[in-house]
C-alpha positions as CSV (number, residue, x, y, z in Angstrom):
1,X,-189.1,-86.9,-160.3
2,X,-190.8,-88.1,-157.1
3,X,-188.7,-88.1,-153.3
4,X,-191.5,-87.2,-151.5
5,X,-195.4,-88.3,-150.5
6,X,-195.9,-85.5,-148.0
7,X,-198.3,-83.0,-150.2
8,X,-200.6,-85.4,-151.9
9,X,-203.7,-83.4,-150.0
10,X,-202.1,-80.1,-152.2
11,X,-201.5,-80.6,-156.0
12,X,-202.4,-82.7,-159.2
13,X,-201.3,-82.1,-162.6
14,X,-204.0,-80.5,-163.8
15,X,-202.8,-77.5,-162.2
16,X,-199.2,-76.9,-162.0
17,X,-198.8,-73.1,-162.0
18,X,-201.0,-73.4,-158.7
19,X,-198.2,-75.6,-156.8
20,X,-196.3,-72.7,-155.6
21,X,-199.5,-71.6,-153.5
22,X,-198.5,-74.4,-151.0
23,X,-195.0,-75.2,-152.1
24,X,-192.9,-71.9,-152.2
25,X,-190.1,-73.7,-154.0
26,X,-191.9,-74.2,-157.5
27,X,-191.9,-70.6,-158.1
28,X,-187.6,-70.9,-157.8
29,X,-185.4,-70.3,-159.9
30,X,-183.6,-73.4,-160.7
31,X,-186.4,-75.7,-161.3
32,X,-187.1,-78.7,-163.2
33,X,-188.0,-80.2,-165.9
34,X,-186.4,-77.8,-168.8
35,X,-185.9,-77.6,-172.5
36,X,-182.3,-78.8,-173.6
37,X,-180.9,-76.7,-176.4
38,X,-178.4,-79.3,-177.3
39,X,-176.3,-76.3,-179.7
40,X,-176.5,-74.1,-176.2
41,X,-174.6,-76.7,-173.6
42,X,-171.2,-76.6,-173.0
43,X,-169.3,-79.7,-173.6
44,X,-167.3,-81.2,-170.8
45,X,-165.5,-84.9,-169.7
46,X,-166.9,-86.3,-167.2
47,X,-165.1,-89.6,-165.7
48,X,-167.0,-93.0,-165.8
49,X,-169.9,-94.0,-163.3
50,X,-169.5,-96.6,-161.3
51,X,-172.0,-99.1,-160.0
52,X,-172.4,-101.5,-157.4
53,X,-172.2,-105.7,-158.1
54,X,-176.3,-105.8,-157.3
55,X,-177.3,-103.7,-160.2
56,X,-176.6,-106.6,-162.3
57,X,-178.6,-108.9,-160.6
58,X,-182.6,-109.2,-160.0
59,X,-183.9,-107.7,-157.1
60,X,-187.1,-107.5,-155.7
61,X,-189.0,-103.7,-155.8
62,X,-192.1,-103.2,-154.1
63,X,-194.5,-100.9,-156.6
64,X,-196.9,-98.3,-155.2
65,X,-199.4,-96.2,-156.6
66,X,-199.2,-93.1,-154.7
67,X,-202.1,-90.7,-155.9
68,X,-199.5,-89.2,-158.9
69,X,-197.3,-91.8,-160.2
70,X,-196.5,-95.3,-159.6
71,X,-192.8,-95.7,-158.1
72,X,-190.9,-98.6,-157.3
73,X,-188.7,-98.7,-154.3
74,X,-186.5,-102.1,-153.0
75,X,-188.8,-104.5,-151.3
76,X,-188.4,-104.8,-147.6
77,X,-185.7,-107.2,-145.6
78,X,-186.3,-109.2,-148.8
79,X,-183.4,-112.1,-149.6
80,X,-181.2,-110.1,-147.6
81,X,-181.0,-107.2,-149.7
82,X,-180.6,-103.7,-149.1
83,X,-180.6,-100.0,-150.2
84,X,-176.8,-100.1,-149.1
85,X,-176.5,-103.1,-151.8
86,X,-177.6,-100.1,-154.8
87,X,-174.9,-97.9,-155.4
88,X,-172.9,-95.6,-157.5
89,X,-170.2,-93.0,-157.9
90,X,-168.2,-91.1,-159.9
91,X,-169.2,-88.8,-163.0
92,X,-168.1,-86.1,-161.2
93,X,-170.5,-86.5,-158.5
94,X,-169.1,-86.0,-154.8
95,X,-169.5,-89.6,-152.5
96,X,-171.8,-92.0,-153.0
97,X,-175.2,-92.3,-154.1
98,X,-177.6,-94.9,-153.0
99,X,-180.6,-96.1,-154.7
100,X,-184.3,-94.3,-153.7
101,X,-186.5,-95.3,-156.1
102,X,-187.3,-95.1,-159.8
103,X,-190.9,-94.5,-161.8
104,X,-192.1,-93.2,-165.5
105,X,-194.1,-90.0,-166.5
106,X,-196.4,-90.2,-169.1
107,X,-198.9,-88.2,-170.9
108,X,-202.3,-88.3,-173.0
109,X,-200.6,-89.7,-176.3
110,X,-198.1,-90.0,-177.9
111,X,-197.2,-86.4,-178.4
112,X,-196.6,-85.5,-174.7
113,X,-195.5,-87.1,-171.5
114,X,-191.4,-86.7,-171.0
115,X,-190.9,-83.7,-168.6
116,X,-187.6,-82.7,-170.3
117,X,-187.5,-81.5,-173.7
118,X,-184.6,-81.9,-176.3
119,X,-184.5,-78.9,-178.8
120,X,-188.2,-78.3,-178.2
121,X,-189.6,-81.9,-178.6
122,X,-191.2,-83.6,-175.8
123,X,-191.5,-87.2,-176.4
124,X,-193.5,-90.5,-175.1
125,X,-192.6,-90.8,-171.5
126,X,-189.6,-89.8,-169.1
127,X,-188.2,-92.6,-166.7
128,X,-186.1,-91.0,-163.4
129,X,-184.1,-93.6,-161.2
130,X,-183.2,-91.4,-158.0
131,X,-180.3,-91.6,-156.0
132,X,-179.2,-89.9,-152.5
133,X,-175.7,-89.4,-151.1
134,X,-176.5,-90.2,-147.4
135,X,-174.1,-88.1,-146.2
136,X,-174.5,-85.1,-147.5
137,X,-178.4,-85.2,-148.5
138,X,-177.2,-84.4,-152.3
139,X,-180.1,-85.8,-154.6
140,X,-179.0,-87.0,-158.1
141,X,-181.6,-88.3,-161.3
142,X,-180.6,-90.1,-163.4
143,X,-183.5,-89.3,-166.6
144,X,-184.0,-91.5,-169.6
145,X,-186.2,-90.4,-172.7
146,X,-188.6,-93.2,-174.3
147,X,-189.6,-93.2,-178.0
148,X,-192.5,-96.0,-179.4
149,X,-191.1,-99.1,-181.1
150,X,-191.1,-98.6,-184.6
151,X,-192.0,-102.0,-186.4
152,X,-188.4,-103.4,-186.8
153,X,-187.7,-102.2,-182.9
154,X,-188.5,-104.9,-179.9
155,X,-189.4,-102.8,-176.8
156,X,-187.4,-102.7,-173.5
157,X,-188.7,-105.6,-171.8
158,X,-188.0,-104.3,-167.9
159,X,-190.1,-101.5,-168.5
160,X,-192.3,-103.6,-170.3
161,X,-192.4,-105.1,-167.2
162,X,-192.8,-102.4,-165.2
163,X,-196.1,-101.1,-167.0
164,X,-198.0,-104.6,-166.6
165,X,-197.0,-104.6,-163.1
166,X,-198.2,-100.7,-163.0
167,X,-201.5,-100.5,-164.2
168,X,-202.9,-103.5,-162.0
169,X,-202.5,-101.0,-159.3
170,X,-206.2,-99.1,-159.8
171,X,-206.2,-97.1,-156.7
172,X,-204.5,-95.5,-154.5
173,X,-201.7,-96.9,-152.3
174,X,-202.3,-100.4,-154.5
175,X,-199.1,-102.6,-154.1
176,X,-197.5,-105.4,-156.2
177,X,-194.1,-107.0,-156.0
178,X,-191.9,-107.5,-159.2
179,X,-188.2,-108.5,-160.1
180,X,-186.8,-105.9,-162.1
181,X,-183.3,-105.6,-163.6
182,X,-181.8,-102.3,-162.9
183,X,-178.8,-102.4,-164.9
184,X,-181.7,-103.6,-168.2
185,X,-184.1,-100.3,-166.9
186,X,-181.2,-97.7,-166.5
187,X,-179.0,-99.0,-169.8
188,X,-176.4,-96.4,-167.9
189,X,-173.4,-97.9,-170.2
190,X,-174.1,-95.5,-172.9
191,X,-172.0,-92.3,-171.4
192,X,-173.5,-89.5,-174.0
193,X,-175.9,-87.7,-171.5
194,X,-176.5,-84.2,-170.5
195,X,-175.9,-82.7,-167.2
196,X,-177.4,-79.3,-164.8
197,X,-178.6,-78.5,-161.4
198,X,-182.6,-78.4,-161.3
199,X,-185.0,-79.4,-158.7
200,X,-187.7,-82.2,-158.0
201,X,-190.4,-82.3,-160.2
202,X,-193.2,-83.1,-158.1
203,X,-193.7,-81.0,-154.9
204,X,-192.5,-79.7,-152.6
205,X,-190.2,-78.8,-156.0
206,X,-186.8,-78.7,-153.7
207,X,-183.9,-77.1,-155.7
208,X,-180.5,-77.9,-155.5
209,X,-181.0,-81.8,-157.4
210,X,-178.3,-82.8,-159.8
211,X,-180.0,-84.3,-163.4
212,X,-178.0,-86.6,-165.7
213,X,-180.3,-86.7,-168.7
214,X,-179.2,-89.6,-171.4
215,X,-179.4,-89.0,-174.6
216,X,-180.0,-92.5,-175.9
217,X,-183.6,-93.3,-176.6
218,X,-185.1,-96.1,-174.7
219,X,-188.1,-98.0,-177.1
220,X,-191.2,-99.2,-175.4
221,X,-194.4,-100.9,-177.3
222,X,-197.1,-98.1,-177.1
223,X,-199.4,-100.8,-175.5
224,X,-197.5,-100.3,-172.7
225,X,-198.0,-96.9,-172.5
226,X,-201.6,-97.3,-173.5
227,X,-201.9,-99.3,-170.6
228,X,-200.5,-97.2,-167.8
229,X,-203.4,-94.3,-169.3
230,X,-206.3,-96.1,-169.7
231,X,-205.8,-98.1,-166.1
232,X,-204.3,-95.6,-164.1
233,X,-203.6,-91.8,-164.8
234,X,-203.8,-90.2,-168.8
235,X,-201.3,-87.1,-168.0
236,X,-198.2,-87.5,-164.8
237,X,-195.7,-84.8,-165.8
238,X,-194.9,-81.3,-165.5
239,X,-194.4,-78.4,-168.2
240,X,-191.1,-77.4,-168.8
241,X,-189.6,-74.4,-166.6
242,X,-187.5,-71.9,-167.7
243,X,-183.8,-71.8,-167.7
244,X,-183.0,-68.6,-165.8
245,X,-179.3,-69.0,-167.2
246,X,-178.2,-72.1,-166.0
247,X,-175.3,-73.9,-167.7
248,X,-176.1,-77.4,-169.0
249,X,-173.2,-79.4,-170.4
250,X,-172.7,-82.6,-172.7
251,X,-170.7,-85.1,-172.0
252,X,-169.9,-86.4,-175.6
């Protein structure tokens, strides 16, 4: 999960274990991503989310290739609209949460690439939509785990979307512009998800960020994926980090 562009100078992921050199916070306690244990969490009810009219509607995101990942943030004084517009609450959460940005992680094959693991598996890729209560400062991600079609699946086509738009961007601080559907990427309706406090998973690392992790798989064609590697970067996630006794509940 990406909030920041202020260490690009300091890190890659070829070398994780070397990020706490510059970024004291990796070497933490709470960090992120993890392994789930899904027998380990400890169930609880959380109350619906709630989201904004706009997440139902076409926006306009501005895509960037920053160096580590490509993420897509709302397009400037576009049509009128606004981070304010991007909301949500509820789920036990505190206030509200705006909109940030969201962006995939990836790996070599087919094997690797989600930064969260579920019972030891890492799968495909790993999309995180980020949110921020503006008030407070609280960071919340929202992580959704992607399996390849299968050949009686049809992929998700927003994320479909999403990689065609990616791997045009070649080099470094390439832009493009693209519609996107957020309620079609984030498919937030299904409710099963699991829930802890962890950190950012790209430097500076900061602790304290609140991960909804849904347990629903999300299909993409492995074209797509084949075309974020071969265009852009092959690997754009981070091992797992240990638990250090953190709870981690279900909500189903």
């Amino acid at each position: 999960m990406s909030c920041t562009t202020h260490s690009d100078d300091y890190w890659d992921y070829d070398n994780p274990s070397e990020w706490q050199k510059h970024f004291p916070a990796a070497a933490g306690l709470c960090q992120s991503p993890i392994d789930i244990h899904a027998h380990k969490t400890i169930p609880h009810h959380y109350p619906p989310f709630v989201f904004s009219d706009k997440y139902h509607s076409n926006e306009l995101f501005k895509l960037i290739n920053n160096g580590h990942q490509v993420t897509a943030t709302l397009a400037d004084h576009t049509y009128g609209q606004s981070e304010k517009d991007l909301w949500f609450n509820g789920s036990g959460l505190t206030g509200r949460f705006y909109f940030v940005n969201f962006h995939l992680h990836w790996g070599r094959d087919d094997r690797h690439g989600s930064e969260h693991e579920i019972d030891g598996y890492q799968y495909p890729a790993e999309a995180h939509v980020v949110f921020k209560n503006q008030e407070t400062g609280q960071l919340a991600v929202f992580a959704y785990i992607f399996t390849v079609c299968n050949q009686t699946q049809k992929g998700n086509k927003e994320w479909e979307k999403y990689c065609d738009a990616a791997s045009q961007l070649t080099n470094q601080n390439d832009t493009i512009q693209c519609m996107f559907d957020l309620s079609q990427l984030m498919q937030a309706n299904d409710r099963q998800f699991f829930r802890y406090t962890g950190s950012l998973t790209t430097p500076p690392c900061t602790e304290g960020v609140i991960w909804t992790i849904f347990i629903q798989k999300i299909a993409i064609k492995e074209e797509s994926l084949n075309q974020l590697r071969q265009n852009l970067m092959r690997k754009v996630y981070r091992p797992i980090q240990p638990l250090n006794n953190r709870t981690v509940f279900r909500n189903y």
